[in-house]
MARMI-57420 format. One record per residue: x, y, z of N, C-alpha, C in turn; residue number from 1. Coordinates in pm, 1 decimal. Example, Ala and Ser with C-alpha at 12.3 -4.5 7.8 and 13.67 -1.06 7.14 Angstrom:
n.c1: 1319.0, n.c2: -569.0, n.c3: 780.0, ca.c1: 1230.0, ca.c2: -450.0, ca.c3: 780.0, c.c1: 1320.0, c.c2: -330.0, c.c3: 780.0, i: 1 .
n.c1: 1285.0, n.c2: -225.0, n.c3: 708.0, ca.c1: 1367.0, ca.c2: -106.0, ca.c3: 714.0, c.c1: 1290.0, c.c2: 3.0, c.c3: 787.0, i: 2 .
# end
This chain:
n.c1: 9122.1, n.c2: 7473.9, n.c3: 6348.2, ca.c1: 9087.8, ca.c2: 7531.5, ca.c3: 6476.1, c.c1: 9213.8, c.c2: 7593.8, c.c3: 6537.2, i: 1 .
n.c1: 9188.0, n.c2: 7734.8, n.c3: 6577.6, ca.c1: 9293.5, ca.c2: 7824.4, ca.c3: 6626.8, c.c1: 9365.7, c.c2: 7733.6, c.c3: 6793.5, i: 2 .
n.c1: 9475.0, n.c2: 7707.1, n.c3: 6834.4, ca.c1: 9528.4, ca.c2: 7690.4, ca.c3: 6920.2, c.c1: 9492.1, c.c2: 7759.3, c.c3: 7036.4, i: 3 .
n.c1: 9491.3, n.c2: 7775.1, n.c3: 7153.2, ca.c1: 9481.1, ca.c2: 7884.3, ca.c3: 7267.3, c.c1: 9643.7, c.c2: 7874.6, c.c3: 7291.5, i: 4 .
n.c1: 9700.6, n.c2: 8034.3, n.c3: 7312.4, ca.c1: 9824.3, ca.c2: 8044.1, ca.c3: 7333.4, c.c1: 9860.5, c.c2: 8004.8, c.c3: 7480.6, i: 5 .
n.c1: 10003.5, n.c2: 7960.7, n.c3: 7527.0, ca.c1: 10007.5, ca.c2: 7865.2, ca.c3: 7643.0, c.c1: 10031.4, c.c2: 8050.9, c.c3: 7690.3, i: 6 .
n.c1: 9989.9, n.c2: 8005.2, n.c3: 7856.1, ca.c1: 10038.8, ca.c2: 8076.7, ca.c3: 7944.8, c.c1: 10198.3, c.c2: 8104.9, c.c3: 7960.4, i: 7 .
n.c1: 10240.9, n.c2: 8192.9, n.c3: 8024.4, ca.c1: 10346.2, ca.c2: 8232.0, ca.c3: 8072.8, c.c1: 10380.7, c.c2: 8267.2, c.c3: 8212.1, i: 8 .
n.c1: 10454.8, n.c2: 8196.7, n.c3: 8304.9, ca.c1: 10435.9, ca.c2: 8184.9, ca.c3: 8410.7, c.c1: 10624.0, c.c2: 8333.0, c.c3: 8470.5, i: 9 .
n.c1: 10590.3, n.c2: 8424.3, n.c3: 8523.2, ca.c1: 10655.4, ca.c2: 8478.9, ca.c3: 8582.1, c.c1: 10742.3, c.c2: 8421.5, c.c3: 8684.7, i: 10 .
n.c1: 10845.6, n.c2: 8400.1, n.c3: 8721.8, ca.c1: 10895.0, ca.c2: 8331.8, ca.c3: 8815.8, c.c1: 11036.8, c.c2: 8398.9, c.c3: 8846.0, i: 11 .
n.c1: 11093.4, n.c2: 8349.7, n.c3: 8925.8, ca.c1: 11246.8, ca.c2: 8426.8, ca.c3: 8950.3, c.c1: 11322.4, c.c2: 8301.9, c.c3: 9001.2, i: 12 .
n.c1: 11415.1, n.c2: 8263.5, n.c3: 8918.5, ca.c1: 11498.4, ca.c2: 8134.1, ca.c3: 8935.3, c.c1: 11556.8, c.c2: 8161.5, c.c3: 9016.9, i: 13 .
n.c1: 11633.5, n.c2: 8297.6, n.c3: 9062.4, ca.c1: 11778.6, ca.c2: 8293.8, ca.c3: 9152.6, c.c1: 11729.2, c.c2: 8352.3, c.c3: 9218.4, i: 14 .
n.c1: 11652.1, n.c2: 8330.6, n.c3: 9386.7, ca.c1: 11630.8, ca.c2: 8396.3, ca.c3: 9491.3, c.c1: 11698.2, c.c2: 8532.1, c.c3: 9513.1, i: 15 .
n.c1: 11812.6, n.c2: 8504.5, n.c3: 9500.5, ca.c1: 11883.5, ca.c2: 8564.3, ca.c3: 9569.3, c.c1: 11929.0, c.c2: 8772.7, c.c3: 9505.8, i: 16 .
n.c1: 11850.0, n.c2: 8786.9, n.c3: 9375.9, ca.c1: 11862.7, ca.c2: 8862.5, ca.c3: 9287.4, c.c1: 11777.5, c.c2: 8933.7, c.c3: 9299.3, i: 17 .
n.c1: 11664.7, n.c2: 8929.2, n.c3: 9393.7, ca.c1: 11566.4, ca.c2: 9035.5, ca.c3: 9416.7, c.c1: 11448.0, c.c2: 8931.9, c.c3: 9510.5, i: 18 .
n.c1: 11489.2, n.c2: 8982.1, n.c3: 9617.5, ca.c1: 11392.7, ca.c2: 8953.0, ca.c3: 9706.3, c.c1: 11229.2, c.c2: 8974.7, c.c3: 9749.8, i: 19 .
n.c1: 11174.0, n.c2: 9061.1, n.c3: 9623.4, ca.c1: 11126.9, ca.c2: 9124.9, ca.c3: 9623.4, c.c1: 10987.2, c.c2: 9032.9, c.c3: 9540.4, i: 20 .
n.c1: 11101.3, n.c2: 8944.0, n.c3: 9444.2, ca.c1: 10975.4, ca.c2: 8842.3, ca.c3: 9392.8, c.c1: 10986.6, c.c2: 8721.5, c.c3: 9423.1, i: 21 .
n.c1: 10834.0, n.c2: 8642.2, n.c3: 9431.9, ca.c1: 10863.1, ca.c2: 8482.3, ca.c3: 9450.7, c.c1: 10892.1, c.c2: 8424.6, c.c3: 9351.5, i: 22 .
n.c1: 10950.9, n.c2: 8284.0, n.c3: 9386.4, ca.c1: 10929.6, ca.c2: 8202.7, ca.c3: 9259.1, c.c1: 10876.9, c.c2: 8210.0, c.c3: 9178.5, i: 23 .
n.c1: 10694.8, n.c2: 8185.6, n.c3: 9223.5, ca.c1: 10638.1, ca.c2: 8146.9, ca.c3: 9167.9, c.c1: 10546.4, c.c2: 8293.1, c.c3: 9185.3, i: 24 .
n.c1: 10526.3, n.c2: 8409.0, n.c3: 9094.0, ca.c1: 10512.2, ca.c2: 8553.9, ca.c3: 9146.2, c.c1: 10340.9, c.c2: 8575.9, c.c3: 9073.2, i: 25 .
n.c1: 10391.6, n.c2: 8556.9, n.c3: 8935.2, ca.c1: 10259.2, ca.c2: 8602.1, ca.c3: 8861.9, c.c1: 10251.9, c.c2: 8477.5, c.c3: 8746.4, i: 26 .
n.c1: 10123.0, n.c2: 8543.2, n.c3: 8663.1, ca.c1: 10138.9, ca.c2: 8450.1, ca.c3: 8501.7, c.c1: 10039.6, c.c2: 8566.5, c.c3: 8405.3, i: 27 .
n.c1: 10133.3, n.c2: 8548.1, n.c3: 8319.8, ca.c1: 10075.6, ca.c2: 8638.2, ca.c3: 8170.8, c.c1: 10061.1, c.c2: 8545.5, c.c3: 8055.1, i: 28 .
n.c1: 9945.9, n.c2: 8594.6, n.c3: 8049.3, ca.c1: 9836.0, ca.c2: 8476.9, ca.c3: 7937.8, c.c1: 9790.3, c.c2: 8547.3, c.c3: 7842.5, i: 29 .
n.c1: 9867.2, n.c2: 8524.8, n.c3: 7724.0, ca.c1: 9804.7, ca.c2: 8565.9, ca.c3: 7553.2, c.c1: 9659.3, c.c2: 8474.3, c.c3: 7566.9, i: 30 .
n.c1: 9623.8, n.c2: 8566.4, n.c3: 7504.2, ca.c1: 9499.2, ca.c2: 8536.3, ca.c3: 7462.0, c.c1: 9482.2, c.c2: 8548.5, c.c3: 7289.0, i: 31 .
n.c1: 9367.6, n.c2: 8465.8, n.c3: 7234.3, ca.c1: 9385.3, ca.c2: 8469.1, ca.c3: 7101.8, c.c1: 9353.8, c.c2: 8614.7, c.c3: 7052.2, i: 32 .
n.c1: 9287.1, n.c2: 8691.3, n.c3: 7114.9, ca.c1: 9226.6, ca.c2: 8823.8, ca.c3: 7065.4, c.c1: 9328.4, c.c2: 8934.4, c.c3: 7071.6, i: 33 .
n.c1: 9494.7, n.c2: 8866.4, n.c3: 7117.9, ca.c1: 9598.6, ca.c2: 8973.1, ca.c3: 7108.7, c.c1: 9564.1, c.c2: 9022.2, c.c3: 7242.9, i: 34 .
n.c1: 9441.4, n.c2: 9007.7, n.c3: 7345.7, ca.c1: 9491.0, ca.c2: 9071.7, ca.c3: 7503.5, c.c1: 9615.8, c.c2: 8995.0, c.c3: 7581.2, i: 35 .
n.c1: 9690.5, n.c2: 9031.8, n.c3: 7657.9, ca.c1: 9770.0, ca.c2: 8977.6, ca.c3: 7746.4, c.c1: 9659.9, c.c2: 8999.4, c.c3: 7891.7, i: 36 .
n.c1: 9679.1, n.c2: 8877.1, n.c3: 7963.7, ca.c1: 9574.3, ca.c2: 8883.8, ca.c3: 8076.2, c.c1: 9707.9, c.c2: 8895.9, c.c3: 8169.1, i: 37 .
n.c1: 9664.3, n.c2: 8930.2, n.c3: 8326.6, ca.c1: 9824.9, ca.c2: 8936.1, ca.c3: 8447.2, c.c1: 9730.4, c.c2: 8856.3, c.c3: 8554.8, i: 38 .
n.c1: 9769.9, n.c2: 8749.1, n.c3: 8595.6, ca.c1: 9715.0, ca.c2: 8721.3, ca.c3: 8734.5, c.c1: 9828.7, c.c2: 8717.8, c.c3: 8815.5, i: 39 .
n.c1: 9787.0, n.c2: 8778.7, n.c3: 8985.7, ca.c1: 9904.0, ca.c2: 8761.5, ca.c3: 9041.6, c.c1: 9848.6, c.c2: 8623.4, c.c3: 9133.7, i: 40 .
n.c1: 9957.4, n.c2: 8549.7, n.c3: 9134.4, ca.c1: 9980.9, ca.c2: 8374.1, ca.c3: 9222.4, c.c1: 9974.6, c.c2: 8414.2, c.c3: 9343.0, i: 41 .
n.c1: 9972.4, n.c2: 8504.0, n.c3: 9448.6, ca.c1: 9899.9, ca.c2: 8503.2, ca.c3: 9573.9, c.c1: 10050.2, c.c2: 8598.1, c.c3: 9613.3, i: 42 .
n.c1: 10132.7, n.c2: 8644.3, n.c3: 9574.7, ca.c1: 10264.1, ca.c2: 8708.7, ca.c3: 9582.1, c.c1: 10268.9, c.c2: 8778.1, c.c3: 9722.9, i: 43 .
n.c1: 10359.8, n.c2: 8800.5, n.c3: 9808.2, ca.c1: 10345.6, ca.c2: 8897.0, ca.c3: 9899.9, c.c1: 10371.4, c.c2: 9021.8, c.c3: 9857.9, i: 44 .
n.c1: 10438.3, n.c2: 9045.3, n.c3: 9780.3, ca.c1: 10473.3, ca.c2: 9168.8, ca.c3: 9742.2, c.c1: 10409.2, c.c2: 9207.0, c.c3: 9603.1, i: 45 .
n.c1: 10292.7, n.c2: 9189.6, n.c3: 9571.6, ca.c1: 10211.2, ca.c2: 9189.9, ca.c3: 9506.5, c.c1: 10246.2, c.c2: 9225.4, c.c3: 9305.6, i: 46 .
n.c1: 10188.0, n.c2: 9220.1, n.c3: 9223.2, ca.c1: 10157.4, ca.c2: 9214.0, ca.c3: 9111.7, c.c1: 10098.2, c.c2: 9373.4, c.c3: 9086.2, i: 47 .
n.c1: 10134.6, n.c2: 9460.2, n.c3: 8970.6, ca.c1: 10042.0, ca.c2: 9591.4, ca.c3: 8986.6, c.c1: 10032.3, c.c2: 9613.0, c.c3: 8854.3, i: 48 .
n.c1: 9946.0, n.c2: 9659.4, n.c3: 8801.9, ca.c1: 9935.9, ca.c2: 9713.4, ca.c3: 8639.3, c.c1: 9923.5, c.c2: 9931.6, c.c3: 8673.4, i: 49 .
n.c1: 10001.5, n.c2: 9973.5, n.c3: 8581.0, ca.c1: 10050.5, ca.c2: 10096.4, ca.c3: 8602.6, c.c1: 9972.3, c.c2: 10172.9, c.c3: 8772.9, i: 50 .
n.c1: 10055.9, n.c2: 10089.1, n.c3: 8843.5, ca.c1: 10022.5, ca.c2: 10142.2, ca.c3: 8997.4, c.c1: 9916.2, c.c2: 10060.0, c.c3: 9052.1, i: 51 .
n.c1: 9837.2, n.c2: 9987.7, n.c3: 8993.6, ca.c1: 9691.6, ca.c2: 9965.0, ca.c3: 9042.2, c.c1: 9690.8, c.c2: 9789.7, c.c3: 9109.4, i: 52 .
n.c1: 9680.4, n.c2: 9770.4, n.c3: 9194.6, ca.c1: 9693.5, ca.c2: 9628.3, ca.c3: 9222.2, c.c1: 9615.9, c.c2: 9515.5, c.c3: 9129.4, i: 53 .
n.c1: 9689.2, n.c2: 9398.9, n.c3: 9093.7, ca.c1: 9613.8, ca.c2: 9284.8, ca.c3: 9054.3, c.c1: 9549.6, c.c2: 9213.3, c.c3: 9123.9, i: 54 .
n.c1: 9395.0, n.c2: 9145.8, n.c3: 9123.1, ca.c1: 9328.6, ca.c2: 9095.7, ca.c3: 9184.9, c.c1: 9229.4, c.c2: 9009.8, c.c3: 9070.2, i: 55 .
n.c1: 9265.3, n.c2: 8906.5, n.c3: 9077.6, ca.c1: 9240.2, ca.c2: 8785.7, ca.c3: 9016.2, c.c1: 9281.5, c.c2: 8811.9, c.c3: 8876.5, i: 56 .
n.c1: 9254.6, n.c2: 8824.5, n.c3: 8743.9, ca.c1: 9278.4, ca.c2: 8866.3, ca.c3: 8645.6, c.c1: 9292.2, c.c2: 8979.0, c.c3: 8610.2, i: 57 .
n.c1: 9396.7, n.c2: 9049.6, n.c3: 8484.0, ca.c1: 9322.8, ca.c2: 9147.1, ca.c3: 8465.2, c.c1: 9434.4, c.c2: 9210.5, c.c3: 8332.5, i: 58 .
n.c1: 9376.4, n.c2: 9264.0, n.c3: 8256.1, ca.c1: 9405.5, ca.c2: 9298.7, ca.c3: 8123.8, c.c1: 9561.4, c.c2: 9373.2, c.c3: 8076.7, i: 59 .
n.c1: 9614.0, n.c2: 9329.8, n.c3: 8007.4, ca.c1: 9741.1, ca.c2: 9436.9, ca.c3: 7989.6, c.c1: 9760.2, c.c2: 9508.3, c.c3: 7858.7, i: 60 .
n.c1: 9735.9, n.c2: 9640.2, n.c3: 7838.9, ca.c1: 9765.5, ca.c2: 9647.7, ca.c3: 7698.2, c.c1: 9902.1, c.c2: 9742.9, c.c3: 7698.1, i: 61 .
n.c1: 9944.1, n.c2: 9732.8, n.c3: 7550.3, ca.c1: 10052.5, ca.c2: 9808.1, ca.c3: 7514.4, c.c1: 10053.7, c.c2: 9931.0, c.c3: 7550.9, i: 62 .
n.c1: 10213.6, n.c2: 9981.4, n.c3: 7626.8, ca.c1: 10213.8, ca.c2: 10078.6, ca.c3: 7714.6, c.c1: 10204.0, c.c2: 10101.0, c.c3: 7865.3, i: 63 .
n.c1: 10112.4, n.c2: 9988.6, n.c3: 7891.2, ca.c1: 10136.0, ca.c2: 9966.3, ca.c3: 8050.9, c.c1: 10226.2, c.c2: 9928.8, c.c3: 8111.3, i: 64 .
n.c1: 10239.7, n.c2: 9954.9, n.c3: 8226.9, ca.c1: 10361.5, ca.c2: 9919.2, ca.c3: 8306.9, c.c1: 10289.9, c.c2: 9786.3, c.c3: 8417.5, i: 65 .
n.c1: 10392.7, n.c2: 9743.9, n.c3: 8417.0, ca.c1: 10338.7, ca.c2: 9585.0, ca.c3: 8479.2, c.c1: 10479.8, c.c2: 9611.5, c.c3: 8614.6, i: 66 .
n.c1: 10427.4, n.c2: 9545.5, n.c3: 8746.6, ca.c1: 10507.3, ca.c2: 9553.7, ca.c3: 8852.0, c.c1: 10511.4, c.c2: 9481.6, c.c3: 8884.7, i: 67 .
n.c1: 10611.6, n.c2: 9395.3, n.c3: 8910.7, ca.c1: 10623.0, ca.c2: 9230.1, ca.c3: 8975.1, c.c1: 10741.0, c.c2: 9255.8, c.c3: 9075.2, i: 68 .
n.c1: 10706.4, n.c2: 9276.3, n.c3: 9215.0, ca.c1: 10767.3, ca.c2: 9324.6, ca.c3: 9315.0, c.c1: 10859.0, c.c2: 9452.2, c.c3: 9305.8, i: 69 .
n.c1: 10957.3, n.c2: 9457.1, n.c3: 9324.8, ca.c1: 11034.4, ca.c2: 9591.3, ca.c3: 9283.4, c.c1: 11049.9, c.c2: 9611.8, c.c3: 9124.6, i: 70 .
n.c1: 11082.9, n.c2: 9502.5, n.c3: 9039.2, ca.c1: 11108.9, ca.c2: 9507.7, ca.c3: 8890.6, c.c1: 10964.0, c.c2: 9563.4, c.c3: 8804.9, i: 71 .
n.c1: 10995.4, n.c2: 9656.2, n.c3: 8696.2, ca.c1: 10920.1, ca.c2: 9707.8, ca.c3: 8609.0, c.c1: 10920.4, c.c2: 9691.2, c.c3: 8494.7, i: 72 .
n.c1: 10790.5, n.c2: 9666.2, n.c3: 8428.7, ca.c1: 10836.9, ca.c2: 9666.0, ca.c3: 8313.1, c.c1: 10729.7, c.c2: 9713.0, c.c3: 8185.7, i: 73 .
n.c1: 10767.0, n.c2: 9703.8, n.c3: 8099.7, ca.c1: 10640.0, ca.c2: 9775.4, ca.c3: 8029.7, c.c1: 10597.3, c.c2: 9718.7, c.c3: 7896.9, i: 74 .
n.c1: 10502.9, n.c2: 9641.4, n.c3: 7868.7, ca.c1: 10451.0, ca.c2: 9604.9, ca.c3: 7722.5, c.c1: 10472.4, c.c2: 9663.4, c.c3: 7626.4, i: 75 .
n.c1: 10564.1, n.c2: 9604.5, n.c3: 7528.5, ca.c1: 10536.6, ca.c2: 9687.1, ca.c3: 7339.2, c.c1: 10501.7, c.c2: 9553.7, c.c3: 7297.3, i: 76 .
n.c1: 10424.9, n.c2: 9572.8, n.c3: 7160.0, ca.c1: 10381.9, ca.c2: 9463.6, ca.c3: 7111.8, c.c1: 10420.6, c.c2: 9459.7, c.c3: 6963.3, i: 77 .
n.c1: 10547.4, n.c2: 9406.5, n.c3: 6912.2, ca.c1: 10563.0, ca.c2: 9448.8, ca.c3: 6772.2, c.c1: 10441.7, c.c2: 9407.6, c.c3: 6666.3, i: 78 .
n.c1: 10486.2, n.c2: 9481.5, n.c3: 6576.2, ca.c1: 10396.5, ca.c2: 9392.5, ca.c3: 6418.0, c.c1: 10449.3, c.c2: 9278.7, c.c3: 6378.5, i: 79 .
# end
Protein backbone atom coordinates (compact mmCIF):
# COMPACT_ATOMS: atom_id res chain seq x y z
CA UNK A 1 0.00 0.00 0.00
CA UNK A 2 1.26 3.38 -1.43
CA UNK A 3 2.16 5.88 1.55
CA UNK A 4 0.29 9.42 1.32
CA UNK A 5 3.15 11.97 0.95
CA UNK A 6 3.51 14.19 4.28
CA UNK A 7 2.54 17.73 3.87
CA UNK A 8 4.81 20.62 3.74
CA UNK A 9 4.21 23.38 5.86
CA UNK A 10 5.51 26.98 4.54
CA UNK A 11 6.70 28.96 7.37
CA UNK A 12 9.34 31.76 7.90
CA UNK A 13 11.67 31.10 10.90
CA UNK A 14 13.32 34.61 11.09
CA UNK A 15 10.57 37.27 11.40
CA UNK A 16 12.55 39.63 10.83
CA UNK A 17 13.56 38.80 6.93
CA UNK A 18 10.34 39.62 5.38
CA UNK A 19 7.55 40.87 7.02
CA UNK A 20 5.49 40.11 4.60
CA UNK A 21 5.06 36.34 5.69
CA UNK A 22 3.77 34.61 8.84
CA UNK A 23 5.16 31.95 10.55
CA UNK A 24 2.88 29.90 10.01
CA UNK A 25 1.86 31.30 6.11
CA UNK A 26 0.75 28.38 3.88
CA UNK A 27 1.15 24.35 3.33
CA UNK A 28 1.97 22.44 0.08
CA UNK A 29 0.76 18.93 -0.07
CA UNK A 30 2.08 16.22 -2.63
CA UNK A 31 -0.31 14.26 -3.43
CA UNK A 32 0.15 10.67 -4.71
CA UNK A 33 -1.11 11.56 -8.29
CA UNK A 34 2.10 13.98 -8.60
CA UNK A 35 -0.52 17.21 -7.92
CA UNK A 36 0.99 19.66 -5.42
CA UNK A 37 -2.17 21.10 -3.54
CA UNK A 38 -1.44 25.20 -1.80
CA UNK A 39 -3.65 26.01 1.12
CA UNK A 40 -3.22 29.31 2.55
CA UNK A 41 -3.30 29.10 6.88
CA UNK A 42 -5.49 32.23 7.17
CA UNK A 43 -2.21 34.62 6.19
CA UNK A 44 -2.78 38.36 6.15
CA UNK A 45 -0.94 38.92 3.36
CA UNK A 46 -2.34 36.22 1.56
CA UNK A 47 -1.18 33.02 -0.53
CA UNK A 48 -1.68 33.49 -4.61
CA UNK A 49 -1.18 30.97 -7.45
CA UNK A 50 0.04 32.99 -10.70
CA UNK A 51 -1.86 36.24 -9.39
CA UNK A 52 -5.07 34.52 -8.35
CA UNK A 53 -5.83 34.28 -4.62
CA UNK A 54 -5.87 30.96 -2.56
CA UNK A 55 -9.02 30.03 -0.93
CA UNK A 56 -9.14 26.84 0.81
CA UNK A 57 -7.24 24.45 -1.47
CA UNK A 58 -6.06 24.58 -4.62
CA UNK A 59 -3.88 22.93 -7.29
CA UNK A 60 -0.26 23.76 -8.38
CA UNK A 61 1.20 22.59 -11.46
CA UNK A 62 4.58 22.96 -13.07
CA UNK A 63 5.23 26.47 -14.18
CA UNK A 64 3.11 28.29 -11.86
CA UNK A 65 4.09 30.89 -9.83
CA UNK A 66 3.14 30.51 -6.20
CA UNK A 67 3.11 33.91 -3.90
CA UNK A 68 3.63 33.70 -0.29
CA UNK A 69 3.52 37.37 0.72
CA UNK A 70 6.10 39.40 -1.17
CA UNK A 71 8.41 36.15 -2.05
CA UNK A 72 7.89 34.24 -5.45
CA UNK A 73 8.36 31.40 -6.59
CA UNK A 74 7.76 28.99 -9.23
CA UNK A 75 7.32 25.04 -9.53
CA UNK A 76 9.70 22.72 -11.77
CA UNK A 77 9.23 19.26 -11.18
CA UNK A 78 12.30 17.15 -12.19
CA UNK A 79 12.26 13.47 -13.64
Amino acid sequence: MARRPAATGIQHSRAGDDPTIARRHARLHPTLEGIYLVEDLGSRNGTFINGAPVQGWAALKPGDELQVGNRRLRLTIRP
